[in-house]
N, C-alpha and C positions, 0 to 999 in steps of 0.2 A: 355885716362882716367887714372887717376892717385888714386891708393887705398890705405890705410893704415890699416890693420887688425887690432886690440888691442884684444889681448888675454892673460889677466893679470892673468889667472888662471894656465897658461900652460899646460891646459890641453892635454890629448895625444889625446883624440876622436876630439875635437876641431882643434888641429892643424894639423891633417891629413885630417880634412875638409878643413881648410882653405888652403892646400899644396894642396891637391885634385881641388881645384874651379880655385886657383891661374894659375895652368900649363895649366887649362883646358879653359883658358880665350882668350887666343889669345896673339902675341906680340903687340897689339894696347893699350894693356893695362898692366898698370904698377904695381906691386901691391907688398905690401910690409908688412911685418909682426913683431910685436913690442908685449912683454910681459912688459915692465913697464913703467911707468912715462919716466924714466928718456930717457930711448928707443925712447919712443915718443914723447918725446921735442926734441933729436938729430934728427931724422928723418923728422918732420915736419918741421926742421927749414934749414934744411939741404936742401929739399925742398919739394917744398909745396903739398899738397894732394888736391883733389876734393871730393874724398868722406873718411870718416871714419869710416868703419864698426867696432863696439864694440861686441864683443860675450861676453854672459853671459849677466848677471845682477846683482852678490852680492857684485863684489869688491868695497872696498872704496875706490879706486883711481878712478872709471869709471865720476864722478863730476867733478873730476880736467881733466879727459882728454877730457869729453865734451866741455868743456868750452872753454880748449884750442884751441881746433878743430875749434868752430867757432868763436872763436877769429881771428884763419888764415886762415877765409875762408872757410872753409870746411863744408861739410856737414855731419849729423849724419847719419848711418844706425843701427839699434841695430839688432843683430841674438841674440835670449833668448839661445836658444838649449834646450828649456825646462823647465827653472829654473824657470816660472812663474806660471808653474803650480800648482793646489791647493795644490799639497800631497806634492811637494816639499819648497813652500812655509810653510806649515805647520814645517817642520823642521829646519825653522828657531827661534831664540830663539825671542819671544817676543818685548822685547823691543829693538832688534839690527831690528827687523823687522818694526815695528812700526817706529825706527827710519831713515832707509834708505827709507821707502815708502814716508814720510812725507818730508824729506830733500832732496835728488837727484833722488830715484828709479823713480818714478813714472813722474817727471819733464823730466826726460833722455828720457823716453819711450815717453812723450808728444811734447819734441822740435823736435825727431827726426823724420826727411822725411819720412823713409818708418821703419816699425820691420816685420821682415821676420822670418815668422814661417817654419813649415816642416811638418806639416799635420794638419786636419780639426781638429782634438781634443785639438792641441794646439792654435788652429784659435780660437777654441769657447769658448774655456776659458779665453783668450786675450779678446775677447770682451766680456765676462762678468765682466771682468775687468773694461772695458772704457777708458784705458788711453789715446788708439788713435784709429782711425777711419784708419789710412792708414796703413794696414795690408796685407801682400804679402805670395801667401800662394806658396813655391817652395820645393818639395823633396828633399830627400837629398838621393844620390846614392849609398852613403854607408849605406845604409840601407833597400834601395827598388830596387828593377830589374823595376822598372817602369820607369826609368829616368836615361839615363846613366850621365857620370860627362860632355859631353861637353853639354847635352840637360839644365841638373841642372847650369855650368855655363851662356848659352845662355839669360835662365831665371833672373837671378841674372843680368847678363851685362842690360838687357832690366828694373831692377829696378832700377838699379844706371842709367841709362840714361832720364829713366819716374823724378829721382829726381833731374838731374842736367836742366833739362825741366820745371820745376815749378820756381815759382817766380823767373824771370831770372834776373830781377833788375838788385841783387844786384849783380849778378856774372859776369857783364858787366864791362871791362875794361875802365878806359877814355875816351881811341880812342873810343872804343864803341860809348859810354855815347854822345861824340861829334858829330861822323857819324849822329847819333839815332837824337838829334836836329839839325842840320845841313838840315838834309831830311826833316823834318819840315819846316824848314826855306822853304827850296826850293819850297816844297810843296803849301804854305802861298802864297808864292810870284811869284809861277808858272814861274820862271824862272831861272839859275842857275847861271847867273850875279850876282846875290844881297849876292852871297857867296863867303868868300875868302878864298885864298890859304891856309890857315891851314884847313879849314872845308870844302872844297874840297879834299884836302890830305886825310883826316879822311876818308871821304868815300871810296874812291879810295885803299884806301891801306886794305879793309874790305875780314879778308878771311872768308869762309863758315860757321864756325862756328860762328863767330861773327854776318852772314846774318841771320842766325836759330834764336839767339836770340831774333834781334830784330823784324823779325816776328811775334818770339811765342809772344813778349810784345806788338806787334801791336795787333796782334789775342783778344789777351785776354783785352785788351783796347780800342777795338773800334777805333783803329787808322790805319791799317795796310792797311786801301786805302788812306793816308797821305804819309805815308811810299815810296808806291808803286809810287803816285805821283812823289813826291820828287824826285825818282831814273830817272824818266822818264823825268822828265825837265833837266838834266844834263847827260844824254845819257849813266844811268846805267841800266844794266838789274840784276836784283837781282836773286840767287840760288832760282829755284824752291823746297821749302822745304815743305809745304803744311801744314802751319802749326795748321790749323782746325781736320787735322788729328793725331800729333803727343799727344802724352798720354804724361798726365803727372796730378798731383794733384790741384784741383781747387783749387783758393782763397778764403779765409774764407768769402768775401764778394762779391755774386754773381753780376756780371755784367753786366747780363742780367735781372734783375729785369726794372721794368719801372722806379722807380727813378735814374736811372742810365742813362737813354736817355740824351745827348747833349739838350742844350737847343737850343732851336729854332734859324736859323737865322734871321738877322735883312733885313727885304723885303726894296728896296727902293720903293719911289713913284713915281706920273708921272712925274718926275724932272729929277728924279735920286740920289735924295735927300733922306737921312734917321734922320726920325725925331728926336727931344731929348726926345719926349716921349718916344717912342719906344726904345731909349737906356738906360733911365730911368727904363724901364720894364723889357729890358734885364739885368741892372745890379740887379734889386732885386731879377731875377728870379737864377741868380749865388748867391746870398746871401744869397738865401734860402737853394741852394743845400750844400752850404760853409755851414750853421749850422744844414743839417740833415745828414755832414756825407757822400753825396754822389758827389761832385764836384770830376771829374775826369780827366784824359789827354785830353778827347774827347770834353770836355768842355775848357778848356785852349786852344786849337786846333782853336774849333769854334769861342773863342770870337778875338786869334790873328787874322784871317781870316778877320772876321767883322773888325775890327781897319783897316788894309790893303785896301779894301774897303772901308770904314768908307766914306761919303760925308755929311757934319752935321755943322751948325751953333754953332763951338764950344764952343764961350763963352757962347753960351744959356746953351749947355748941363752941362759945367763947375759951371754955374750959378745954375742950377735945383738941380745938384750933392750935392753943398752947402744946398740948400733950406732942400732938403730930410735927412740930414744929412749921403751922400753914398761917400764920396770926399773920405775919408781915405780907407773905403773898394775896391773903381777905384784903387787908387793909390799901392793899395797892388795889384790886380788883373795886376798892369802894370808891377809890379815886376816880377811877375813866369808868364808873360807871357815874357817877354824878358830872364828869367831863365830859359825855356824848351824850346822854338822855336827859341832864337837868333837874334829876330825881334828888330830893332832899335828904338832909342826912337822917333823918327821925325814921330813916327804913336800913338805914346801914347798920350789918351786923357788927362792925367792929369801926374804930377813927379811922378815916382816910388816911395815905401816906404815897405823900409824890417824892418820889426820891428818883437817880437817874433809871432804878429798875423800871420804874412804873414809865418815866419819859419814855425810856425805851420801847417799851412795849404801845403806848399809847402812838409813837414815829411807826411804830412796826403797823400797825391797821391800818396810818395814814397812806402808808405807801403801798399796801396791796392790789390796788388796781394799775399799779404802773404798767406799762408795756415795755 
């Protein structure tokens, strides 16, 4: 893990803490300490960070260096050390207060993952605040005999890992990104033939870290017995990481709610045949999900499956498709499913079509694990 302090006050309490956490962290983790801008453009470009913890709250540089953070990836952590509190607050002048609450303070404290306090009286005034709900309440050893410095780093490592754990999206590599549907693929088509040698590579070349993620993203999308499949049609065993159990910050849109359920699969009849009703049914029942909002992986998942499967009178279905006026919305549905599972078009009931509806919707799944 890779850290970058920003302590643009220079403070001497502050950077005896952060020298204090830093030695007290272990060599697994990297960490590095930057009082200005310009410190921390050489540093982060020099290379790169995972997390950013910023101490304080009043400088006006702390906007440009959030930005740049996750500009490169990075993620926020804010430590106040106190500066949020009412009496110290109070001692800022007016309109310099007024103004940084309204233009970055209050934004910094909202985009970032975790703000790590240092006792209950700073916790409760933080959330009489409201600016965030994910609030980490860890001692600070230079202060209290309750917690010595490797107990206080242990804590802090276990925040920065609870926040590199949440929406893993986006912090997935290519290779990932390709493993990730690839196993899809595999999954879809229960067999590891229908993959080729770049998307067998992808898999294959998967270390532990990269397995974590796409668990935690299975976990949390209803997809991680797709996952599991996939690895088993091609004779992988995946790191047992358990990922039901690792911690980390929910998404702003729970996934467990019932509109969130896959929509049903398509039954055949006594043929073996699946009718165009019934696909008819199926696509309006995704086009209902596509406009409240709740069309997810798990849905994309089920309807490549159905396609794969699929046994169906296609010109009827192609025909009804037109009748209902559903042909463009199929067609977009053929896109992001060939765009997340890598399934060929020789199973698509109608041509692809990427247009900004489909972007849209294809931006819309990316971002549903956000917090």
């Amino acid at each position: 893990m890779n850290i970058i302090h920003y302590n643009p006050f220079g403070n001497k309490t502050i950077a005896y803490y952060i020298d204090t956490l830093s030695k007290s962290m272990g060599k697994e983790n990297v960490c590095r300490t930057v009082n200005s801008v310009m410190q921390f453009r050489a540093e982060i470009n020099r290379q790169p960070a995972d997390i950013v913890n910023i101490h304080g709250c009043w400088h006006d540089s702390m906007a440009l260096v959030a930005s740049m953070a996750v500009s490169h990836g990075a993620r926020i952590v804010v430590t106040p050390h106190g500066q949020l509190e009412p009496w110290i607050m109070r001692q800022q002048r007016f309109t310099r207060k007024l103004y940084q609450r309204l233009l970055y303070q209050r934004r910094i404290i909202a985009r970032a993952y975790a703000v790590i306090v240092m006792g209950e009286m700073e916790l409760r005034n933080l959330q009489i605040l409201g600016w965030s709900h994910r609030i980490e309440t860890i001692p600070c050893s230079l202060f209290t005999s309750s917690i010595s410095n490797e107990g206080m780093a242990q804590l802090t490592t276990s925040v920065y890992r609870k926040v590199l754990d949440s929406n893993v999206l986006p912090l997935m590599s290519s290779t990932t990104t390709t493993a990730l549907h690839s196993l899809f693929k595999a999954a879809i088509t229960a067999d590891g033939h229908w993959l080729d040698d770049h998307e067998l590579q992808a898999i294959t070349s998967l270390e532990a870290d990269q397995w974590r993620q796409m668990e935690i993203y299975g976990h949390h999308t209803a997809t991680l017995s797709y996952i599991h499949k996939g690895a088993a049609s091609i004779g992988v065993t995946p790191p047992d990481c358990r990922p039901e159990s690792i911690a980390c910050y929910p998404p702003r849109h729970s996934m467990g709610d019932e509109g969130w359920a896959p929509v049903e699969p398509l039954a055949a009849n006594e043929h073996g045949q699946h009718t165009p009703h019934d696909i008819i049914s199926m696509t309006k029942a995704l086009q209902h999900k596509v406009c409240h909002h709740t069309f997810g992986m798990a849905d994309v998942l089920q309807l490549s499956h159905t396609l794969f499967l699929l046994r169906t009178d296609e010109d009827e279905v192609r025909y009804q498709l037109d009748d209902k006026q559903l042909s463009k919305f199929m067609s977009r549905m053929m896109h992001i499913v060939g765009h997340f599972t890598l399934l060929s078009e020789g199973f698509y009931l109608v041509s692809p079509r990427c247009d900004y509806k489909t972007r849209r919707i294809i931006k819309s799944i990316l971002k549903q694990l956000e917090i």
